[in-house]
N, C-alpha and C positions, 0 to 999 in steps of 0.2 A: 823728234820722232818722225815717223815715213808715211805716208800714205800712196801708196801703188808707187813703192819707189822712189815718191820728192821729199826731200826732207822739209819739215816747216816747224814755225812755231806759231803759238797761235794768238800772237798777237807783232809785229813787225811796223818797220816805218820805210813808205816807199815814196823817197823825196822830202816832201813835209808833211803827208798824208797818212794817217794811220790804216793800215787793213789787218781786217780780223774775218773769221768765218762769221757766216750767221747757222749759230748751234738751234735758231730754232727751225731751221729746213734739216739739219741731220735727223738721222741719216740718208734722206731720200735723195739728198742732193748736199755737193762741197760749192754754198756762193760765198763767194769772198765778195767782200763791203767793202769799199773807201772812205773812210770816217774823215771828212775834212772839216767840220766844225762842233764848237763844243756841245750845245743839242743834239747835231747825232752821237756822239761819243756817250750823252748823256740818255739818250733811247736807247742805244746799245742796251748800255746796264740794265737800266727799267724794264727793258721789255724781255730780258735773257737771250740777246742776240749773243753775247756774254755772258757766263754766270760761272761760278767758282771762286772763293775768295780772293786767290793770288792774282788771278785773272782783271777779276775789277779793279783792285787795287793799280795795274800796269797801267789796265785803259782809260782809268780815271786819273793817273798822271799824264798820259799823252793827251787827252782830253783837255785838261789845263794848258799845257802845250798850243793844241789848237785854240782855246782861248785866246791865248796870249797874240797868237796873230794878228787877233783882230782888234786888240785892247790892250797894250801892257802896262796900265797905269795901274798902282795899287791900289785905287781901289772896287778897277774892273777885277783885277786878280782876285782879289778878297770876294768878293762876290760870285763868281764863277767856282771858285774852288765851292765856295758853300752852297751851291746848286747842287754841283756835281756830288758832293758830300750827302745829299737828300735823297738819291736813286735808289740808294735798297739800306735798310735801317741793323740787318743782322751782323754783315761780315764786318769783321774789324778790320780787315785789310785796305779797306774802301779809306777810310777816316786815317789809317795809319799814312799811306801812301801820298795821301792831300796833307797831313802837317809835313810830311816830309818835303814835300817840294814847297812850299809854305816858308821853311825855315831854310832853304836851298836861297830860294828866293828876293826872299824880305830883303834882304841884303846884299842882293842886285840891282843896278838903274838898270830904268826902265828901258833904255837903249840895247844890255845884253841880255834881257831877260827871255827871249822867245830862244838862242843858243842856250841858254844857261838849263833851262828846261828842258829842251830835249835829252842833252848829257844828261840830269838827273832822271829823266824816265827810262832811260836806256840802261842807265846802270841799279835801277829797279827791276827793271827787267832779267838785265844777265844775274843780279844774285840770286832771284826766285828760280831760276835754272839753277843755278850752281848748289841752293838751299833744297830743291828737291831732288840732285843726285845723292846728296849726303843722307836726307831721307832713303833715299833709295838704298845707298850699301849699307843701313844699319837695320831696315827690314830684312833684303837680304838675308841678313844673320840667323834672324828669326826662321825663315824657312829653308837656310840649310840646315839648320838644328832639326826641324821636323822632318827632312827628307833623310836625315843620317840616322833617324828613330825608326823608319819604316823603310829599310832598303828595298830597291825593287818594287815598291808601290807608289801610284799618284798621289803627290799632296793638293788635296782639299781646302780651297781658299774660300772665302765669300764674301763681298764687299757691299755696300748701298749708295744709289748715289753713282755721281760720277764723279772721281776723286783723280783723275787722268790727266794727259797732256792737256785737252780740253777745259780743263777747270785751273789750269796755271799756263806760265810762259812755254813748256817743256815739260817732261818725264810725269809731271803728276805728282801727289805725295802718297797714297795711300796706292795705287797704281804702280810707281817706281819699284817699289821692291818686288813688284810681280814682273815686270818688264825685264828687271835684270835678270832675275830667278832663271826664268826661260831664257834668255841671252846665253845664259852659264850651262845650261844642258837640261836642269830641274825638269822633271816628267811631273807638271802642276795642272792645275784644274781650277777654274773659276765657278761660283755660284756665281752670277749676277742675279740681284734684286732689280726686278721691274723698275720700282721705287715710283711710286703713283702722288700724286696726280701728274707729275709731268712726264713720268717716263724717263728720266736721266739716261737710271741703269741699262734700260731695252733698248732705246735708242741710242746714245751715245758709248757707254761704257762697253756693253756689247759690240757696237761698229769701231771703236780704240781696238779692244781686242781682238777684232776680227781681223784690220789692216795689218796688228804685226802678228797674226798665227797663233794667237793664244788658244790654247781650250777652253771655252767656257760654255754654259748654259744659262738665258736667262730661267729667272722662276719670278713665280707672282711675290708679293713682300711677305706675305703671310706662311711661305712654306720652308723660311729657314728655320725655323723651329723645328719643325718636324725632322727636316735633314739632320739637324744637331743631335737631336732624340737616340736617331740611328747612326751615329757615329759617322755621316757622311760631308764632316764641317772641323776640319783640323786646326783651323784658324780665320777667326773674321779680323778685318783691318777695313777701316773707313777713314773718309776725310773730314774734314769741320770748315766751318767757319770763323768759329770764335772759341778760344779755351780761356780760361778763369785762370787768376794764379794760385787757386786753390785745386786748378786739373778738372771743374767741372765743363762737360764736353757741350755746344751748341754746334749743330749738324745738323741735316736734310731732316723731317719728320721721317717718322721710322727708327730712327738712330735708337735711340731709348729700348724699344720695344727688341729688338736685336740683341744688344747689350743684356736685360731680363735672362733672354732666351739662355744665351750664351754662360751665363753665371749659371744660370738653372743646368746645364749640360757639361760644366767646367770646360768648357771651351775657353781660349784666350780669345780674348777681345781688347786689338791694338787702336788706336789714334795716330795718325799722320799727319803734324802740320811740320810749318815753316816757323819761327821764329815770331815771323810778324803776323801770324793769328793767333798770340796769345795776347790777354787785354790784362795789365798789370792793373788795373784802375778797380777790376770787378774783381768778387771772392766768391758772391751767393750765383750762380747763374740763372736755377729758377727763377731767381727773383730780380733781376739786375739784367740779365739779357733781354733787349724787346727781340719778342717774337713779331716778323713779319707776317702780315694779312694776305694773302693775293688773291686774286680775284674767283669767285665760285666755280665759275666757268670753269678753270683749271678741273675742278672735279666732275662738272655735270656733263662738260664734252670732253672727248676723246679726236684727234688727228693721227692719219694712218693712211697706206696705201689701200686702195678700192683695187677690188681684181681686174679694170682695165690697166691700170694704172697710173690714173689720175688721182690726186691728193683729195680727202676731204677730210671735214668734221663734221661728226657726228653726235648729239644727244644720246646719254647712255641713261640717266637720273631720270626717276618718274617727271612729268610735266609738272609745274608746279611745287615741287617739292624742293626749298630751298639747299642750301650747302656751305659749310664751313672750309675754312682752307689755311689754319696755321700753315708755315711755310717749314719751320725747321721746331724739334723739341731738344731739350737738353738733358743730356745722360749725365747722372752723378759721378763725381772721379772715382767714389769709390767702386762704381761696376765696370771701370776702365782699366785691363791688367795692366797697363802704360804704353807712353804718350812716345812716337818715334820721332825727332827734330833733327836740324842739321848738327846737332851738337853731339846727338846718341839718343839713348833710350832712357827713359827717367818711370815712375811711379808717378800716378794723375794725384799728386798732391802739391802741398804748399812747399813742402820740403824738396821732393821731387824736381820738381822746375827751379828750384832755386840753387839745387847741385848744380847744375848745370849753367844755368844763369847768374852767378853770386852779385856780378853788377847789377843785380834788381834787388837785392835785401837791402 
């Protein structure tokens, strides 16, 4: 993807040094970071310098990379990979991407092991690209279908979340098919959800679409309902975190409540992952996904441009008045019309993912 022109992606290796943005200064500011050791790699995640499944999962292979620079005995490796494994507890991307170089590894002396690594982050890297254009041209599908139902009129998207280039190596997965849509001519239109407490949507999803010309609007999380009501919401599509192989969906908080909306409106309501954020291990997600805790703050303050234009934070939450902060809820497959992969389009069930995947039955 571009931004004024440079193409990037958002996560790269310059030398033996990883850089990535820090998405928590967007949009006010593009810093790019030089992650040369495994603690920062490991702040990154922690702190969502980084955040997106596909995304943590790259940085927390180059992260072992840098590890290994400074260690490559097995059983610094071992250890460092299960730090880096501890940074954020929801995405399965994180945990997939460390046994994979794990099992890359094990089975290298410790002599090639810092070469060996990087080739396996790199080619983590290029397939989460390759994995979310195939996302991208089977969405697609989906809203040339709606745009051939309403000649002559804008199609009506809405998403939660930032599910973009931002949140993986390139193209995004729930983002892709909107990127291509308008690449191809589609006269399209975004809802963006704020999506609170952190703001994804307003800040990052909105400034994605803003760099490549997209139309969109943000709104507060509360008002796609309403839009749906009035026929102003053709199709919602979001990204996750983690899917079940039963198709139950783990996504940003909000997700849930969206999906409701969208059934109560007969709106379709699509899912966008990659392959490697489905967790074959889980069935119940309610009850088998941990939900992540994050810190109050998230809710009680707010960061934003002042009208000088200097950065602050601000308290928005009565004084004293504590605050909760699950990080992501999980939508049932059954309020999931289906799940978009690099494979195709499937139904959020047990059957569903497994057309598609039969080396998993």
């Amino acid at each position: 993807m571009k931004v004024d022109g440079v193409a990037y992606r958002s996560v790269w290796v310059d030398g033996w040094s990883v850089r990535i943005f820090d998405q928590t200064k967007l949009p006010w500011a593009l810093d790019i970071l030089n992650l040369t050791t495994r603690d920062q790699a490991a702040h990154a995640i922690k702190s969502m310098q980084v955040r997106g499944a596909p995304l943590i999962g790259a940085v927390a292979a180059y992260g072992l990379c840098l590890a290994l620079r400074a260690d490559a005995s097995s059983e610094a490796m071992e250890r460092d990979a299960a730090m880096l494994a501890e940074t954020r507890p929801t995405a399965i991307n994180l945990r997939w991407a460390l046994d994979r170089m794990l099992t890359r590894l094990r089975n290298t002396p410790a002599q090639g092991r810092v070469d060996a690594a990087y080739a396996e982050a790199a080619a983590i890297a290029d397939e989460d690209v390759a994995q979310c254009a195939g996302i991208g041209r089977y969405g697609l599908e989906l809203i040339q279908d709606i745009a051939a139902k309403k000649p002559g009129q804008r199609v009506n998207l809405l998403t939660h979340c930032n599910a973009g280039w931002l949140a993986t190596v390139d193209w995004g997965t729930a983002l892709a098919p909107i990127y291509m849509a308008h690449d191809a001519g589609i006269d399209l239109h975004v809802w963006v959800d704020e999506t609170r407490p952190r703001n994804q949507g307003a800040a990052l999803t909105a400034w994605e679409l803003g760099k490549h010309g997209v139309a969109h609007t943000v709104i507060a999380d509360n008002a796609g309902g309403h839009l749906m009501q009035h026929g102003q919401v053709d199709m919602a599509i979001v990204g996750t975190d983690r899917v079940t192989r039963t198709g139950d969906v783990a996504n940003k908080i909000g997700t849930y409540l969206k999906a409701l909306a969208a059934r109560d409106n007969d709106v379709p309501f699509w899912v966008a992952l990659p392959s490697t954020t489905i967790d074959w291990t889980v069935s119940d997600g309610v009850t088998e996904i941990p939900i992540e805790e994050r810190s109050a703050a998230e809710v009680t303050d707010l960061t934003g441009r002042m009208a000088d234009g200097t950065i602050a934070t601000i308290r928005v939450a009565a004084g004293g008045s504590p605050a909760a902060n699950p990080a992501f809820d999980v939508t049932p497959g059954r309020l999931v019309t289906g799940l978009i992969t690099e494979r195709g389009r499937c139904a959020a069930t047990a059957e569903g993912l497994l057309g598609l995947f039969p080396e998993r039955g």
